[in-house]
C-alpha positions in Angstrom: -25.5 -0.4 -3.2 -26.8 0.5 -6.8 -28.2 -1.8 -9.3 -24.7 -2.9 -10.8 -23.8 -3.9 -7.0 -21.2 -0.7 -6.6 -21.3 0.8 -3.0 -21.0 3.9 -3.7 -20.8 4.8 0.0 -17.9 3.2 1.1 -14.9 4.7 1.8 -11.7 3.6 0.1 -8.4 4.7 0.6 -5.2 4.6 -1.6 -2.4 5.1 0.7 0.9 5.9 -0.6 4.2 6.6 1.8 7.5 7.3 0.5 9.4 5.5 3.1 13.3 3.9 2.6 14.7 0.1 2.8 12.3 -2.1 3.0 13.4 -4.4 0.0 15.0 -4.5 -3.5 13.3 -4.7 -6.7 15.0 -8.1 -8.3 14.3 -9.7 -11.8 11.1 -12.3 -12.1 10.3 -12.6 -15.5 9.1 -10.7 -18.7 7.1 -7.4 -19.1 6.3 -5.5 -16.1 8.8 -2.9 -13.7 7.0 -3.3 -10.4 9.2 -0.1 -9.4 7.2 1.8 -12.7 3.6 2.0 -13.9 4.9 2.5 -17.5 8.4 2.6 -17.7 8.3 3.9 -21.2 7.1 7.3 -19.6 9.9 7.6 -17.3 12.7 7.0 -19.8 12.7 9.0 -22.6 13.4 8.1 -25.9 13.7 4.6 -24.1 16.9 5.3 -22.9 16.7 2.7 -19.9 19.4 2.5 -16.6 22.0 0.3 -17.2 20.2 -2.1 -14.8 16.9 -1.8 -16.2 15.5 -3.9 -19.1 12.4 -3.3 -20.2 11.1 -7.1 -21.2 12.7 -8.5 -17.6 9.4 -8.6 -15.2 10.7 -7.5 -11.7 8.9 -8.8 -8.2 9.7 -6.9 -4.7 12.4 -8.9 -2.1 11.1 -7.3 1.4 14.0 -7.6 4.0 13.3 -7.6 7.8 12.0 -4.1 7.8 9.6 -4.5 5.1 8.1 -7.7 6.9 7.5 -5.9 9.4 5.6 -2.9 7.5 3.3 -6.1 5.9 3.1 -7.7 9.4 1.7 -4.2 10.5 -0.7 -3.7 7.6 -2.3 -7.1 8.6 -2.5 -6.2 12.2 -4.7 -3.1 11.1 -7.0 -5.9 10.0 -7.2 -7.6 13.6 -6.7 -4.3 15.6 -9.8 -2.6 14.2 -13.0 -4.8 13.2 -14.2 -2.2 10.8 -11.5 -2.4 8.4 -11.0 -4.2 5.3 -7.7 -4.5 3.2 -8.5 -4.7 -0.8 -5.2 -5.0 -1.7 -1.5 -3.9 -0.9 2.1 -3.9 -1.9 5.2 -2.6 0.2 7.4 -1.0 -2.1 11.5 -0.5 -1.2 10.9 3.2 -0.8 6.9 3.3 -0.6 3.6 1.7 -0.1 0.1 1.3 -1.7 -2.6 -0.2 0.0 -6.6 -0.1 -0.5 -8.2 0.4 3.1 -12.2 0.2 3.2 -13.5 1.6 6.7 -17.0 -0.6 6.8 -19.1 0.9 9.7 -21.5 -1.7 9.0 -19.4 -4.4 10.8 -19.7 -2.7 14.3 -23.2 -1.4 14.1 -24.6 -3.2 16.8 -21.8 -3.3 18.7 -20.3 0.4 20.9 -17.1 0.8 18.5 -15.9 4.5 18.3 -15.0 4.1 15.0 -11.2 5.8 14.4 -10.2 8.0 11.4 -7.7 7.3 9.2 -5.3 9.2 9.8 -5.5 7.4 13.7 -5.0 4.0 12.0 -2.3 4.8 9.6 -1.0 6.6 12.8 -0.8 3.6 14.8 0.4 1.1 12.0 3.5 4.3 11.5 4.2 3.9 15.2 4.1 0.6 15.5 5.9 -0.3 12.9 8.1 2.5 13.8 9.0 1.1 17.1 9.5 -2.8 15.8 12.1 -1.3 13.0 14.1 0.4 15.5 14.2 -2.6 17.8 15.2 -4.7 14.8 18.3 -2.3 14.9 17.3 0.6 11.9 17.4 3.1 14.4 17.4 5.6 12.1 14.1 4.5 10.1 11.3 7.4 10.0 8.1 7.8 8.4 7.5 11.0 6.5 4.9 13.0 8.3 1.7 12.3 6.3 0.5 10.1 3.3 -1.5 10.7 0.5 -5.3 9.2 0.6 -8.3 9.6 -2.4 -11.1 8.0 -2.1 -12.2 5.4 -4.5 -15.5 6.8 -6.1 -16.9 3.5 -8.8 -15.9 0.4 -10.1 -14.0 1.7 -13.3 -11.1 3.9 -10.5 -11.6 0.9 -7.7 -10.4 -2.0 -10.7 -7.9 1.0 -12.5 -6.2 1.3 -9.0 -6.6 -2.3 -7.6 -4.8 -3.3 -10.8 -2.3 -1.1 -10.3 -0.9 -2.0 -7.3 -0.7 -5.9 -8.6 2.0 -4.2 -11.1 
């Protein structure tokens, strides 16, 4: 920990999947496109999708498979002691999700502590295997994910913000 109270030597993941059906982006409000970081960007000359508008704020609608991939995320939480989940959204077609691997929390205990790739392993398969018995037989992961780790404050806020879009 420094003197501005950053731990530096944590490790923080941003996961992202592209993954298929687990919800629908529906109107909410004013302002933000959950689906878009800045819309503006993706549309040029502001030339939006017929049903897009810009000023309408949008929230996520998960459906039985994307409950599951949140029920999954939290079990992470319960299955292995050492983790801690900053902050997540399932997407329809992806996810984000801040994952902090805190050795500290099993020091004095004999935890083989797993790698990340294990856990996101386990919550695919598992989640995996409760989608196909919900009937989406033909849901599949992609093979990996994308991961950075979260290096000070400023990147930890920009990204935790981020995924509250």
């Amino acid at each position: 920990m420094n003197k501005k109270g950053i731990c530096l030597g944590m490790i923080i993941q941003k996961i992202i999947y592209n993954l298929c059906c687990l919800g629908r982006v529906i109107p909410a409000g004013t302002d933000r496109d959950l689906s878009l970081h800045h819309p503006e960007n993706h549309y040029p000359g502001n030339h939006y999708p017929e049903n897009h508008h810009p000023k309408i704020q949008y929230e996520v609608e998960l459906n039985q498979y994307g409950k599951i991939v949140d029920e999954r995320i939290q079990w992470l939480i319960s299955q292995y002691q050492y983790v801690d989940i900053h902050n997540y959204v399932v997407m329809p077609n992806h996810l984000h999700l801040i994952l902090e691997i805190d050795s500290q929390k099993v020091k004095a205990q004999n935890v083989r502590i797993k790698s990340l790739s294990s856990q996101m392993g386990a919550m695919k398969t598992t989640s995996s295997n409760k989608i196909h018995e919900a009937g989406f037989i033909d849901f599949a992961w992609h093979r990996s994910f994308h991961d950075h780790i979260i290096r000070d404050e400023k990147a930890y806020i920009n990204i935790f913000n981020y995924e509250l879009i």
